[in-house]
C-alpha positions as CSV (number, residue, x, y, z in Angstrom):
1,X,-78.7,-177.5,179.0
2,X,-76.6,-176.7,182.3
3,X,-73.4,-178.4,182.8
4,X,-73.7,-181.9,183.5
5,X,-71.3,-182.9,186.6
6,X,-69.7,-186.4,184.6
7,X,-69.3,-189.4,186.7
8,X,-65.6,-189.4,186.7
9,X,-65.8,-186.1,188.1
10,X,-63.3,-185.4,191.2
11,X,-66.0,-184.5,192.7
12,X,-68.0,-188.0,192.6
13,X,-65.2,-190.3,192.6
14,X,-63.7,-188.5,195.9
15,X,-67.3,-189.1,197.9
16,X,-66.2,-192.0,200.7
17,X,-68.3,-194.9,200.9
18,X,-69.3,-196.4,204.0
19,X,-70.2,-199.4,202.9
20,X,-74.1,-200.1,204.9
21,X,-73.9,-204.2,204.2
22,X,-77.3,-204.3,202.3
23,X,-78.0,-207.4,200.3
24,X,-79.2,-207.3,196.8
25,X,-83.2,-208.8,196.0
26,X,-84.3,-210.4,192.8
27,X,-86.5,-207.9,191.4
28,X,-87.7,-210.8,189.4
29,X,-89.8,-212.2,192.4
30,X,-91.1,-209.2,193.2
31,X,-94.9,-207.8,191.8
32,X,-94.4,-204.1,191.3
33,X,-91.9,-203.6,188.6
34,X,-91.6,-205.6,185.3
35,X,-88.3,-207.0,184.0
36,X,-87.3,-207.1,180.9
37,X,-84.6,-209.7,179.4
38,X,-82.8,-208.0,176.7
39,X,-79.6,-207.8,178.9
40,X,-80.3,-211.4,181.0
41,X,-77.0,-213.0,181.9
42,X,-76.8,-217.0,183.5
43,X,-76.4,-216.0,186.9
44,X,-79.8,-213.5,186.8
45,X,-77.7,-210.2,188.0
46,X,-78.9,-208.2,186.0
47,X,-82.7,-208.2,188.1
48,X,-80.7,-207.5,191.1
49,X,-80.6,-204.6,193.3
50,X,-79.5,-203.4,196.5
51,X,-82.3,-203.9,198.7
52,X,-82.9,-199.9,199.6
53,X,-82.7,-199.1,196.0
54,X,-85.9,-201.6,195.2
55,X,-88.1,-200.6,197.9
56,X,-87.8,-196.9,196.3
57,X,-88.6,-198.0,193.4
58,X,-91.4,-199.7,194.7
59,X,-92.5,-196.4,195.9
60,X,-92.3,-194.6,192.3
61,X,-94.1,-197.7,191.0
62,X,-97.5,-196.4,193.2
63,X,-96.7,-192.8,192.0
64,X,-97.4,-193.7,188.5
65,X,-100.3,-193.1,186.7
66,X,-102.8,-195.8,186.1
67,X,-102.2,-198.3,183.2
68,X,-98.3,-197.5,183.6
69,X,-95.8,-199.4,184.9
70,X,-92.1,-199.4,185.4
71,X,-90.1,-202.0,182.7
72,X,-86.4,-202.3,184.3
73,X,-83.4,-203.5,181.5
74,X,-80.5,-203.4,184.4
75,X,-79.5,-202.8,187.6
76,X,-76.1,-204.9,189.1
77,X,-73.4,-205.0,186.9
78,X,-70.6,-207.0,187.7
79,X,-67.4,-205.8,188.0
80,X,-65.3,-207.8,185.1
81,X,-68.4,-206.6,182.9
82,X,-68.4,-202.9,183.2
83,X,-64.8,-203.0,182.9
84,X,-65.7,-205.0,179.1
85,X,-68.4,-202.7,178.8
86,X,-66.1,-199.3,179.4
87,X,-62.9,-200.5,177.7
88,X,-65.4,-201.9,174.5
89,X,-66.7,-197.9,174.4
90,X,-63.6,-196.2,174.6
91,X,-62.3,-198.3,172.0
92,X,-64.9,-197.4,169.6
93,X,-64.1,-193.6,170.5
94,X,-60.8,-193.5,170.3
95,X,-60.7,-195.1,166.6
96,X,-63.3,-192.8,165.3
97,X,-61.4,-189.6,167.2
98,X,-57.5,-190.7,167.2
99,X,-57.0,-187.4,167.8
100,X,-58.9,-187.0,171.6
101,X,-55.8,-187.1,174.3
102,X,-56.2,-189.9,176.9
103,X,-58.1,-187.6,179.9
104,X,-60.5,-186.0,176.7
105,X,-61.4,-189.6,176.1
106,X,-61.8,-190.9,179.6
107,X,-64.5,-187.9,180.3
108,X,-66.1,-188.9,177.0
109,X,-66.5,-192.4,177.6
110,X,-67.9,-191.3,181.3
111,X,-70.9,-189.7,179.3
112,X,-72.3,-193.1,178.7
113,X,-70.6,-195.4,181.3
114,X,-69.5,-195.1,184.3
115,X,-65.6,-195.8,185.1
116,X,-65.5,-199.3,186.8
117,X,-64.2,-197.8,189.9
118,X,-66.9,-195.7,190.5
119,X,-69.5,-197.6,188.7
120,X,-73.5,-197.5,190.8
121,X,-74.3,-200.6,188.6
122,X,-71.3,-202.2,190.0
123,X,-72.5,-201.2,193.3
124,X,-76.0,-202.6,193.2
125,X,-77.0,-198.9,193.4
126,X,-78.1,-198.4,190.3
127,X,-80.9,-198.9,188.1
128,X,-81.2,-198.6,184.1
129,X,-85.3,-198.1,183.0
130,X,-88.2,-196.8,181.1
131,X,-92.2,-197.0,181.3
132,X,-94.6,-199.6,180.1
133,X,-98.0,-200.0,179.8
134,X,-100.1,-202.9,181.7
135,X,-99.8,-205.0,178.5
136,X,-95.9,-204.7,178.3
137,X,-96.1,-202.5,175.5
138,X,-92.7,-199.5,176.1
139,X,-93.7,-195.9,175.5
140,X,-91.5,-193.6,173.5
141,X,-88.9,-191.6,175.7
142,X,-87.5,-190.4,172.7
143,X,-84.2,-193.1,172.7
144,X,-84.1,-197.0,172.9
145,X,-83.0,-197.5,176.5
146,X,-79.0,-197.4,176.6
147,X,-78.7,-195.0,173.3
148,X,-74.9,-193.4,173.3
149,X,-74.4,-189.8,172.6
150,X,-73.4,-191.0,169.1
151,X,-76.1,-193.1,168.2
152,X,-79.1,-190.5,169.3
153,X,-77.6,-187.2,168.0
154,X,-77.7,-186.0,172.3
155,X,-81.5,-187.3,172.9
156,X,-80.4,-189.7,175.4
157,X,-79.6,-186.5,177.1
158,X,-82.6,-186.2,179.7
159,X,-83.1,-182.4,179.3
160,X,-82.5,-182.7,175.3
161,X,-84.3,-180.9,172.4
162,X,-84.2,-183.5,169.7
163,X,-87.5,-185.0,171.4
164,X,-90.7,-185.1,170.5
165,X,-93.6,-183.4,172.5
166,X,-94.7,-187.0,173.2
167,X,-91.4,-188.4,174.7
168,X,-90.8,-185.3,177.1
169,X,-94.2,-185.8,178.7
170,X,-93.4,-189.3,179.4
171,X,-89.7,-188.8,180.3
172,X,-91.5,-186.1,183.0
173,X,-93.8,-188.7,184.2
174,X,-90.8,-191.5,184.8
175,X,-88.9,-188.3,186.4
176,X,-92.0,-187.6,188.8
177,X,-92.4,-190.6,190.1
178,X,-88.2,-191.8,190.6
179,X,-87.2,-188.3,191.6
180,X,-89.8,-187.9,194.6
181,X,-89.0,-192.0,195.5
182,X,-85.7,-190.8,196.5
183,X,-84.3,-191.6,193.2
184,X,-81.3,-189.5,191.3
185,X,-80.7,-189.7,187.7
186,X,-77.6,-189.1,185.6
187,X,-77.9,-186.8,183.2
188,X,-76.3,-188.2,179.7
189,X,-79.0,-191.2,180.2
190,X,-82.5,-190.8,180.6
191,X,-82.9,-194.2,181.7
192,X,-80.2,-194.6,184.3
193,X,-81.0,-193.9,188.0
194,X,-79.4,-194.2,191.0
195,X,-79.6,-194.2,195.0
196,X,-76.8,-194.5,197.7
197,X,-73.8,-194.6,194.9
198,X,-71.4,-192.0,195.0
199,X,-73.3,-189.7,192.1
200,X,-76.6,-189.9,194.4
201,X,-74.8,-188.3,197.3
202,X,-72.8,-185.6,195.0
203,X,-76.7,-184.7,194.1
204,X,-78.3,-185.1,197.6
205,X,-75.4,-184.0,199.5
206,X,-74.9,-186.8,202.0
207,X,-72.0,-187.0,203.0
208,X,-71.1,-190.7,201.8
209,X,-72.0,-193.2,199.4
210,X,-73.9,-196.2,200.9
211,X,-73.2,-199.0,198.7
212,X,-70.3,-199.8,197.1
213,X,-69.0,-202.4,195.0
214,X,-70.9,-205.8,195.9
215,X,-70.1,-209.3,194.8
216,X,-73.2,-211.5,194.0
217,X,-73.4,-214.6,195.5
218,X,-74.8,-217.8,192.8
């Protein structure tokens, strides 16, 4: 695999945001995507996304093939929860490798999640997925959906070997269809794409983020 760029890179956190003022739809009352529940919170944020971000994916939804559909997990993440989220991870690496200095840590814990101040999720910018078919039913894309590095051995990786035949094919569809939507992905998580966040214009080269950290209103 090349080298991935991590999202605490200098490189992505020093992107400016000019912050466009788009509000973030309930993907739940909307007929191209399917949203799955495993990650429902109270407030519903976790169907929400900035409104630029949906209509793409509205776009990959047509590029699918028929009988499949896109099944989305996550997309906001509020602040006080990816800060849980990231201090929950680095806990769990840092008692299994006592020996990892604090910086060695911080870039492994960026594998999986993003650092709260540069989190897309946070921004609405993000969105975590996988394929479906018609009936609901997930396809195999070689990981459960949010797999760390630990758990899968590296097959959360999107360009990973320890796949089967069947899981690349459909990991190359969902890629298809996102990537020519507009749609970036990280690379440590097959599942996790992005648009107008600070790792979307690192890959496009635009010259600033779009979105950044948004508040939902309840």
């Amino acid at each position: 695999m090349s080298p991935i760029i991590l999202m605490n890179d200098p490189r992505v956190v020093g992107i400016p945001v000019h912050e466009c003022g788009e509000p973030l739809v309930d993907l739940r009352q909307l007929s191209f995507v399917d949203v799955d529940d495993r990650l429902a919170d109270q407030d519903g944020a976790y169907a929400q996304l900035r409104e630029g971000v949906a209509w793409r994916l509205a776009r990959a939804a047509r590029l699918l093939p028929e009988g499949l559909r896109l099944l989305v997990t996550e997309g906001y993440r509020p602040l006080a929860l990816q800060i849980e989220y990231f201090d929950e991870y680095t806990a769990e690496l840092k008692k299994a490798n006592p020996d990892w200095s604090d910086s060695h840590l911080h870039d492994q814990a960026s594998r999986s999640l993003s650092p709260p101040e540069v989190g897309p999720h946070v921004a609405g910018a993000a969105v975590d997925l996988t394929l479906c078919t018609a009936s609901g039913t997930e396809l195999d894309l070689g990981t459960p959906v949010n797999a760390s590095p630990e758990e899968s051995d590296g097959a959360c990786y999107m360009d990973s070997d320890r796949i089967s035949t069947t899981a690349r094919d459909n990991r190359r569809t969902l890629t298809a269809a996102l990537a020519t939507a507009g749609l970036v992905n990280y690379p440590t998580e097959w599942w996790h794409w992005s648009y107008g966040d600070r790792y979307w214009a690192l890959a496009t080269d635009a010259p600033t983020a779009l979105y950044g950290p948004v508040t939902l209103d309840v």
